[in-house]
N, C-alpha and C positions, 0 to 999 in steps of 0.2 A: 304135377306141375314141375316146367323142370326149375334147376336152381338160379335164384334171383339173386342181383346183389341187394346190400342193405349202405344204405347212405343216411349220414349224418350231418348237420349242422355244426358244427364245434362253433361257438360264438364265444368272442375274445373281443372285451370292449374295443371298438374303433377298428379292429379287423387285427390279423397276423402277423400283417408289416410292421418292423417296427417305427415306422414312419409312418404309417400310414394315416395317422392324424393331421399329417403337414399337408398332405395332398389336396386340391381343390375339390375333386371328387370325394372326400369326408366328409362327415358329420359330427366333428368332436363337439359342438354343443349341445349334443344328442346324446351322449355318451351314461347319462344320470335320468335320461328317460323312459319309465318303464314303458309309452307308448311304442317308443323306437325297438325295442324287444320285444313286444307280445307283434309288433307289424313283421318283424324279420322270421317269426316262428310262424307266422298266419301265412308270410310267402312260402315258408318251407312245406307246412303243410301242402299248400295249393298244389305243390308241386310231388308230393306225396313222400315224403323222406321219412325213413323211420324215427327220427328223434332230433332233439337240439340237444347239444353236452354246455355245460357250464365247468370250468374248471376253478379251484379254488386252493387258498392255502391261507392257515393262519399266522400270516406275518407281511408287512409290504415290502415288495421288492425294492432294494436298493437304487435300481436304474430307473425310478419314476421319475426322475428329473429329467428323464429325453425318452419318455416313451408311457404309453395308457396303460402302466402295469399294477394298477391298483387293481381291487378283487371286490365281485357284487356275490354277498352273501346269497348263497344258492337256492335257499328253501322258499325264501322269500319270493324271488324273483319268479322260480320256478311258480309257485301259486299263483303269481298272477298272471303268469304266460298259460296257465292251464283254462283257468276262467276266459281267456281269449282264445282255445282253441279245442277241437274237441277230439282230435285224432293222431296228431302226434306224441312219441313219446318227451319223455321230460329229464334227462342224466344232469344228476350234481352231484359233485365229489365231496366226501366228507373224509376226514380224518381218523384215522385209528391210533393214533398217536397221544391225540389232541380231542379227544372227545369219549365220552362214554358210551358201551352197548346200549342199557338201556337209551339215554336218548336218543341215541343214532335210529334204533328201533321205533322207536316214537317218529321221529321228524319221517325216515321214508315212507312208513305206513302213514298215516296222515297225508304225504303228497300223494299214495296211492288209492286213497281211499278219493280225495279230492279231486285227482284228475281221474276218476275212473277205472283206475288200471295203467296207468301210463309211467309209472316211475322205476329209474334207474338211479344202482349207485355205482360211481364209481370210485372203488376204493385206493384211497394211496395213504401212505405212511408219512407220509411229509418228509421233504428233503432239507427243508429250510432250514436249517442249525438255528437261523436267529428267532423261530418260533419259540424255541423254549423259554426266551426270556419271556413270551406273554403270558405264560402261565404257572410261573413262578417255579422255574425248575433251572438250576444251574447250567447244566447242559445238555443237549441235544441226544435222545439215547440211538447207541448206537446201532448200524445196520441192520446186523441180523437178528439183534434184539427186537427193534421195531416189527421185524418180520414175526417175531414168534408171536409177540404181542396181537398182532394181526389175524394170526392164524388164530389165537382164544378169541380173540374179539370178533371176528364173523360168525364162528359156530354159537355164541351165545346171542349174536343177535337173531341167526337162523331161531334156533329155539325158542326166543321169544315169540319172533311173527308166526309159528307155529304150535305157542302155545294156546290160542284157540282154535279151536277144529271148523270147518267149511259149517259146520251144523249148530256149532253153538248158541247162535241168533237164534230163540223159537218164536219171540213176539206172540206169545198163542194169549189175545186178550180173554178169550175165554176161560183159561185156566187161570189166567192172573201172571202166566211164570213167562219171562222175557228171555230168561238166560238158563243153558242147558249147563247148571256148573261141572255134571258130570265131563262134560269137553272142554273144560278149561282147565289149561295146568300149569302147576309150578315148574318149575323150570329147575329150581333147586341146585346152581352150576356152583361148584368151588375150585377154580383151577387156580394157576402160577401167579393168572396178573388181577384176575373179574373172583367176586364175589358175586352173585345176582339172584333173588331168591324168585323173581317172576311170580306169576306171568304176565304179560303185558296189558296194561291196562283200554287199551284197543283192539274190539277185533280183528279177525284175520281179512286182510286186504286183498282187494280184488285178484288181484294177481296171485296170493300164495306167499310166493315172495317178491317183491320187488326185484326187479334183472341186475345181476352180478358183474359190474364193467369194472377194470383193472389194465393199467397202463405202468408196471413197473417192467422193465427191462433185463436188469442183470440177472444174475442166477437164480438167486432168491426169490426175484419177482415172477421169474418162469415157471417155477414151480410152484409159488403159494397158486400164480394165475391155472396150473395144470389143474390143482385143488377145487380151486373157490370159481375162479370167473367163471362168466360164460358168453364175456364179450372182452376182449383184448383190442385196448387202443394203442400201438407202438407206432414207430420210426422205420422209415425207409429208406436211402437215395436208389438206390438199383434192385432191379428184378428178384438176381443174384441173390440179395442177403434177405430181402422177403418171401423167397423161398424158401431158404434154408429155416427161417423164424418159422414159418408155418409150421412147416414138417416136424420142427426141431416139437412145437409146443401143441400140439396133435398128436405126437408118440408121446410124448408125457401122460397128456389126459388120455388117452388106450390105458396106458401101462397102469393106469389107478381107476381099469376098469369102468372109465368113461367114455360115452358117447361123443367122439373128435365132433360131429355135426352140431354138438349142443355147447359147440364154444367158435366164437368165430372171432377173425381175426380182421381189422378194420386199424389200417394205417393210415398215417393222415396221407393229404395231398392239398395242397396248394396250388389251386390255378390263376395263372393269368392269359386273357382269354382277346385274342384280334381276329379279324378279317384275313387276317397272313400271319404267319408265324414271326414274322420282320414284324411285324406291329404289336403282337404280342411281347416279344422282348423289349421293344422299344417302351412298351409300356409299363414291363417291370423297372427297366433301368430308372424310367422317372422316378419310383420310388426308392430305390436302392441308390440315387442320390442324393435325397431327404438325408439319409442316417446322419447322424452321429457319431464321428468312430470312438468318442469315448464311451458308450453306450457297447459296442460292439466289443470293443477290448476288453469290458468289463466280464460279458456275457463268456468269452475264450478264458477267462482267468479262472472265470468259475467251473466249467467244465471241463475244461483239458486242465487245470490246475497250473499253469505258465502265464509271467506277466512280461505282458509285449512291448513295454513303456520303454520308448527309446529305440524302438526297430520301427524303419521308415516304409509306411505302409504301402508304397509301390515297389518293394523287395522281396522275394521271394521269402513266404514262411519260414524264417532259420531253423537249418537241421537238427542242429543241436536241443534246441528248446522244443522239435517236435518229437525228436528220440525221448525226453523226457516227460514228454507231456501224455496226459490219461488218467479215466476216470474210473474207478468200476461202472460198469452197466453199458448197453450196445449204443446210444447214441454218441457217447463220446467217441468211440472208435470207429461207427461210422462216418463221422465229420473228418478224422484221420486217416481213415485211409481215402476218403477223395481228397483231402491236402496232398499225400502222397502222389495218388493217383494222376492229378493233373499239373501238378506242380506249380500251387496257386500263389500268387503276392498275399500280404495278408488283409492288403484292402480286397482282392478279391473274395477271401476267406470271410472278413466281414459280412459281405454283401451275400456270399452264398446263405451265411446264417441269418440274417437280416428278415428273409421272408418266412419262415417256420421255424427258427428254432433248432432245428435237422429235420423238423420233417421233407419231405417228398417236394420242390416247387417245380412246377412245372410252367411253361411258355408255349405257348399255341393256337392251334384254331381249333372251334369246338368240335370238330371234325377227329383230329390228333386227340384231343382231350380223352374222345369218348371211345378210340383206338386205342388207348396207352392202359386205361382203366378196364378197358375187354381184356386188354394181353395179361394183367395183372388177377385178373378174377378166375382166368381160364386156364393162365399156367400155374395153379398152382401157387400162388402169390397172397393171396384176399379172398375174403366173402363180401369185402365192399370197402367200403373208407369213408373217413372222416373227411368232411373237405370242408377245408381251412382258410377263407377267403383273405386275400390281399389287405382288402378294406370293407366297410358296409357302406351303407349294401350295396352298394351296385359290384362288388365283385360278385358276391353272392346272387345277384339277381341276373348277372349274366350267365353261373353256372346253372340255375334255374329253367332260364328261359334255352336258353341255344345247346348244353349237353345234355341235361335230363331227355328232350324231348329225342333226342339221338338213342338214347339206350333204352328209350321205353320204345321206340321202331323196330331194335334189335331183339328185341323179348327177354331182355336184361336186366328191365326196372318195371316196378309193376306201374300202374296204369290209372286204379283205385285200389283204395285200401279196401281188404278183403277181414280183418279183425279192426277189433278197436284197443287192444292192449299194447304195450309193447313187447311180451311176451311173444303175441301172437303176428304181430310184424316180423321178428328175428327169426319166428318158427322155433321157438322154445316150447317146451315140455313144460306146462305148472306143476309143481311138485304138490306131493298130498304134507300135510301135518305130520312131523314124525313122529307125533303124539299119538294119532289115530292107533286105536289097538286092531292088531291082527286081525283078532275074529271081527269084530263091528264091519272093517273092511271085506274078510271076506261071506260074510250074510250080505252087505249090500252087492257086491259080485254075483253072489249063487240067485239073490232076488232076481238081477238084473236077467238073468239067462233062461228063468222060469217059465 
């Protein structure tokens, strides 16, 4: 078959815009309703997307005073979106920071065993400095710290979901015996940051492991992601620099001896979608003049690390404050060089970030939508993307109805689901137990050929 893309739901209470609550076309009294999410995962299904992502962090954003940036614990939510659906997959982010292997092991196994095979995690390290006060730690640990952390912290949870073997379940009521203990093992990890004596007190989940999704950007993040992912959610504005991420994080995983096909790369994108291109913009602008620009200001302070208090936002971005301004990691200095680039005021600068964040927003007709998303698949850019609606649903049910049905004519997007995991959506490899001993595996091999 040849190569398809993979599209996701990313769902962001009340949609991506950060206005997008004000808008008449919203549902903000919707927002604390799980019916309103299992219906938005039951559309995406319909329409056959690989998964819905939840993102999360433990701490509330500062800027909820003019925007829907609280956070729906993932595990939760995800359960009951599962019991509503029976074919898409299900991504929540957990923390490695701010949480234990062991549990982490626990809660994805459990959603993979519950939705049949459907669970992702996607892992981040938490950005949020002010997390640390929830858990009683003075300060935020730093960087690459987090990073090493990270890198203990998924190979012990690996171990765990691996430490029962595909075979351990015997259920033989004849013999009396349920559990093959000879397939179940300690894990026995003593590393820098994890003690963990294992093994997991669940068996091994449908999947193997549960799918590996990772959206850190800077250097650190490219490489743990060259490592561990096997689904990379990043940032885009142009072709250009999503090409280069590609290639950049594809000779990575070669170079550690991995298969580049079994890690894909899925940036967001954000449509807003008309009849004419004129109408499609027309239709972002409504919401991009909802904002709040102390909401935006805030968002610029944080990332570029410059405060704009007192520069009149119909003035061009001052030089000065953009020579100094920068974050580590690529979305910062994507936002910078289109400042550069087009030489924007900085209420324009607002409004650019207003609809994603830095992701990707795009203005069009489903036509151009599903034209911009071919050039992006086929040059070299994407194996698919995130798409990041304006507002719910009806942004999202517009990308549903008028571009899916476009790239599933081109033979772009499948049609029906052909697996029921998300494994088997992404076109991922289950891995075996790296518990399994050698020989046992290769007697079942020589059986198999007999």
């Amino acid at each position: 078959m040849a190569r398809q893309l993979k599209l996701n739901l990313f769902i962001y209470p009340g949609g991506h815009h950060e206005a997008a609550w004000r808008h008449p076309k919203s549902q903000p009294e919707r927002l604390l309703d799980i019916r309103f999410y299992q219906e938005l995962a039951q559309r995406a299904e319909q329409a056959k997307l690989d998964a819905v992502f939840y993102a999360d962090g433990p701490a509330l954003e500062s800027n909820v005073q003019y925007a829907t940036r609280f956070r729906i614990e993932p595990f939760t939510w995800l359960s009951a979106i599962a019991v509503a659906t029976e074919r898409i997959g299900l991504i929540g982010t957990a923390s490695t920071t701010y949480l234990e292997p062991y549990n982490a092991a626990r809660l994805f196994a459990s959603l993979d065993h519950l939705s049949g095979g459907r669970a992702g995690w996607n892992i981040v390290t938490t950005g949020a400095e002010r997390a640390a006060q929830n858990f009683g730690l003075d300060q935020h640990p730093p960087h690459a710290e987090r990073y090493a952390r990270a890198d203990e912290f998924v190979r012990v949870v690996g171990k765990l979901w691996d430490s029962w073997e595909d075979a351990a379940v015997v259920a033989d009521a004849g013999t009396g015996v349920f559990a093959d203990t000879s397939r179940i093992h300690p894990i026995e990890h003593e590393g820098e940051y994890f003690r963990v004596a294992g093994p997991l007190n669940t068996p091994r989940s449908p999947q193997g492991r549960p799918v590996h999704v990772q959206a850190g950007s800077s250097a650190d993040g490219k490489a743990f992601a060259a490592q561990h992912a096997e689904a990379v959610f990043t940032a885009h504005q142009t072709l250009d620099s999503a090409q280069a991420f590609y290639a950049d994080i594809k000779a990575q995983a070669s170079a550690l001896d991995r298969d580049p096909d079994q890690l894909l790369v899925l940036p967001g994108i954000s449509p807003y979608l008309g009849s004419t291109e004129a109408e499609a913009r027309a239709l972002k602008q409504e919401f991009d003049e909802l904002t709040q620009p102390e909401y935006g200001l805030g968002i610029l302070r944080k990332l570029l690390g410059v405060d704009l208090e007192g520069v009149l936002l119909d003035e061009t971005f001052p030089a000065e404050l953009l020579a100094a301004a920068g974050r580590e990691g690529s979305r910062s200095q994507l936002l910078l060089d289109v400042i550069r680039r087009e030489n924007l005021t900085v209420r324009q600068v607002l409004h650019r970030f207003a609809g994603a964040r830095g992701h990707y927003v795009f203005a069009g007709t489903p036509v151009q939508m599903a034209d911009e998303i071919q050039r992006w698949f086929e040059g070299g850019a994407a194996d698919g993307f995130n798409i990041m609606p304006p507002w719910l649903p009806g942004g999202f049910e517009a990308f549903a109805d008028e571009v899916v049905p476009i790239l599933q004519s081109r033979g772009l997007f499948r049609t029906e689901y052909t697996g029921r995991t998300l494994r088997e959506h992404f076109g991922l490899d289950r891995p075996e137990s790296q518990y399994r001993p050698a020989s046992r595996h290769s007697q079942q091999l020589l059986g198999a050929h007999a």
